[in-house]
C-alpha positions in Angstrom: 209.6 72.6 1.6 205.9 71.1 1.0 206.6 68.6 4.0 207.7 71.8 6.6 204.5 73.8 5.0 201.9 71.1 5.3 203.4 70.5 9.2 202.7 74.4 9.6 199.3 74.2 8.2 199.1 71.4 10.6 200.1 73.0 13.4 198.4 76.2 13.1 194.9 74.3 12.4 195.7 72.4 16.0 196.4 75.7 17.5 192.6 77.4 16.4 191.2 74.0 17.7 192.9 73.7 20.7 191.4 77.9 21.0 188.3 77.7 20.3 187.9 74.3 22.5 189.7 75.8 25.6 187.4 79.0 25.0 184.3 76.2 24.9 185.8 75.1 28.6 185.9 78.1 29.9 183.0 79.9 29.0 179.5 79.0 31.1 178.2 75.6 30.1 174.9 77.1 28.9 172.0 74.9 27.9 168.7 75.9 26.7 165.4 74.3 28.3 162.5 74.7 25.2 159.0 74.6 25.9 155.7 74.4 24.0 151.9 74.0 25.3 148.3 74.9 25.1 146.5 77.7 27.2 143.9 75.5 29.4 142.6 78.1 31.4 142.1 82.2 31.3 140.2 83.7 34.4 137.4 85.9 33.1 139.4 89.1 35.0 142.4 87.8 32.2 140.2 87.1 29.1 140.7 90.1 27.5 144.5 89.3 26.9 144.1 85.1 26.3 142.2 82.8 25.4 142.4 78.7 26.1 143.4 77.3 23.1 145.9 79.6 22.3 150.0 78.0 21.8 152.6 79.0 23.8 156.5 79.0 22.7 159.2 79.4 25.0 163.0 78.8 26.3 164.9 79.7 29.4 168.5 79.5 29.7 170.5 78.4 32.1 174.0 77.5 33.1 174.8 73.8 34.5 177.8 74.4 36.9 175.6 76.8 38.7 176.0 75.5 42.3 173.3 74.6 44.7 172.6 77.3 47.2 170.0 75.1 49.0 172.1 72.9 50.9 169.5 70.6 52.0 169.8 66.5 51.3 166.6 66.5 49.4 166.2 69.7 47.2 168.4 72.0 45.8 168.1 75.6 44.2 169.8 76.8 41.4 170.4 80.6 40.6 171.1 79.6 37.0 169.0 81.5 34.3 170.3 84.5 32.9 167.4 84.6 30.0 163.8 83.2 30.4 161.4 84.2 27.4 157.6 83.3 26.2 155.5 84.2 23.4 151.9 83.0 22.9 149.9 82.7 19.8 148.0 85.9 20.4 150.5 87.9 21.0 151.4 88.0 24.1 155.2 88.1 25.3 156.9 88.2 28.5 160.5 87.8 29.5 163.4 88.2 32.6 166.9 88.5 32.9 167.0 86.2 35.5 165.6 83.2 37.4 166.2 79.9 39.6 165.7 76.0 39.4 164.4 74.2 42.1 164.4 70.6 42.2 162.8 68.7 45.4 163.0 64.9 46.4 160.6 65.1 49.3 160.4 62.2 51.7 156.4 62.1 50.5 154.9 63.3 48.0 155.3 64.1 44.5 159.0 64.9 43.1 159.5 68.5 41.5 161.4 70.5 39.0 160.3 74.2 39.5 161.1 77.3 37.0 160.7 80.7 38.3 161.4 83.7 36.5 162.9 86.9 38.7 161.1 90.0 38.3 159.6 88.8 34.8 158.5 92.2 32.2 155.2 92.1 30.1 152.4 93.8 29.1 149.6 94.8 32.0 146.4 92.3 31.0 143.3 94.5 32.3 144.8 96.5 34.8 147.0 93.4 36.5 150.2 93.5 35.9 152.4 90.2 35.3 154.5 89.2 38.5 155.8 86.0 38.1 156.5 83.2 35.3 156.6 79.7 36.4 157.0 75.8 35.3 156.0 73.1 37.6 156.8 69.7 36.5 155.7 67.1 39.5 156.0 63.2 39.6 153.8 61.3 41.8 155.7 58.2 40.6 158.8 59.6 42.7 161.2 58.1 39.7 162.4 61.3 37.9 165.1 62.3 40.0 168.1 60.5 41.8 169.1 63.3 43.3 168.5 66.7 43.5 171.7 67.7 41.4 171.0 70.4 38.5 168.8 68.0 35.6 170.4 68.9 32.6 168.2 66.6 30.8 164.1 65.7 31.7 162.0 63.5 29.5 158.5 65.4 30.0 156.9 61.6 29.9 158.0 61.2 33.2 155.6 63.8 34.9 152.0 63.1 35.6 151.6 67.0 36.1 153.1 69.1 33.5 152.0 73.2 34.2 153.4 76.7 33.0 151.6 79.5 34.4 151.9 83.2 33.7 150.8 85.0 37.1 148.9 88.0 37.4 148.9 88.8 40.9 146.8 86.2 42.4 145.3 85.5 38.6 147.4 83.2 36.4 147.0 81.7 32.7 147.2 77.6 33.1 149.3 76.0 30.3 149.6 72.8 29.9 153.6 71.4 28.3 153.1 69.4 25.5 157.2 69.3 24.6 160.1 70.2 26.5 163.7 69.6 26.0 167.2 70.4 27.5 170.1 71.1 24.6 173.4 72.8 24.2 173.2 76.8 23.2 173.3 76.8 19.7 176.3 79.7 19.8 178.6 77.4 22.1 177.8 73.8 19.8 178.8 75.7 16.9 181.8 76.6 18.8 183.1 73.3 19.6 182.1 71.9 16.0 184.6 74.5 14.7 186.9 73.2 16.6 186.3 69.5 15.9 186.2 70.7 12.9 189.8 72.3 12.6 191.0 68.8 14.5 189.6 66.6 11.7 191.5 68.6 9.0 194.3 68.6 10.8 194.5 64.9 10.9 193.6 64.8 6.8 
């Protein structure tokens, strides 16, 4: 009777593994891209809302099986954010729904990993209003990319030009990245590590 009941627990912990890991499959492969950096320049029409020196905090989200809608050799475009946010020291907080990935591999110049946030919301700074959100990562060495698949991990080390920018129009906020880094949504890890976890009792 114990020996029947302990291969039912057995089998029932298997069961919620196998769930929760075939849920983990089929749900979006969402990663989170976090930022930091410093405000290195305001515009006087702007320095009401910021000022340099301020820290800026921010994440975008974005799924990695998004497929290139580019279609050239050497770039590719990625419609894969569904949530782009930033907060600055002072206050100030912008976010979108949506946005795209460009990655570029040109046959000269600098290699680049672009952020842009689609039809971005935030507070008007002195009558301008905010139009666009952007990351521009560029590497004159030409060694950060092999290809210009989806990155779904970027060492920030690797770029010799490391800019966020909040646009205004044709006034933007200069911020210069001081971390950045790729990693699994925290909601979808935990996920999975349920599931390992239900595996690795099952095996006790």
């Amino acid at each position: 009777m114990g020996c029947r009941g302990h291969r039912k627990r057995n089998g029932l912990a298997a069961a919620a593994a196998l769930s929760v890991l075939a849920w983990g499959a089929a749900a979006e492969a969402a990663l989170i891209a976090q930022f930091t950096g410093t405000v290195t320049n305001v515009p006087a029409t702007l320095a009401d809302g910021f000022d340099v020196g301020e820290t800026v905090t921010g994440f975008y989200r974005f799924d990695e099986t998004t497929p290139d809608t580019n279609g050239a050799i050497n770039a590719g475009t990625y419609l894969a954010i569904d949530d782009y946010q930033v907060q600055l020291s002072g206050g100030y907080a912008a976010s979108a729904a949506a946005g795209e990935i460009g990655v570029s591999l040109p046959a000269t110049g600098a290699y680049r990993y672009r952020v842009d946030a689609t039809s971005p919301s935030g507070p008007d700074v002195s009558g301008f209003a905010l139009t666009s959100m952007v990351i521009l990562l560029e590497d004159s060495s030409r060694t950060a990319f092999g290809s210009p698949a989806l990155p779904v991990s970027l060492d920030l080390g690797d770029f010799d030009f490391r800019v966020f920018g909040l646009i205004f129009g044709e006034e933007f906020v200069e911020v210069e990245l001081t971390t950045f880094a790729i990693v699994p949504e925290p909601a979808t890890a935990a996920l999975l590590g349920l599931g390992g976890l239900a595996l690795i009792r099952q095996r006790g």
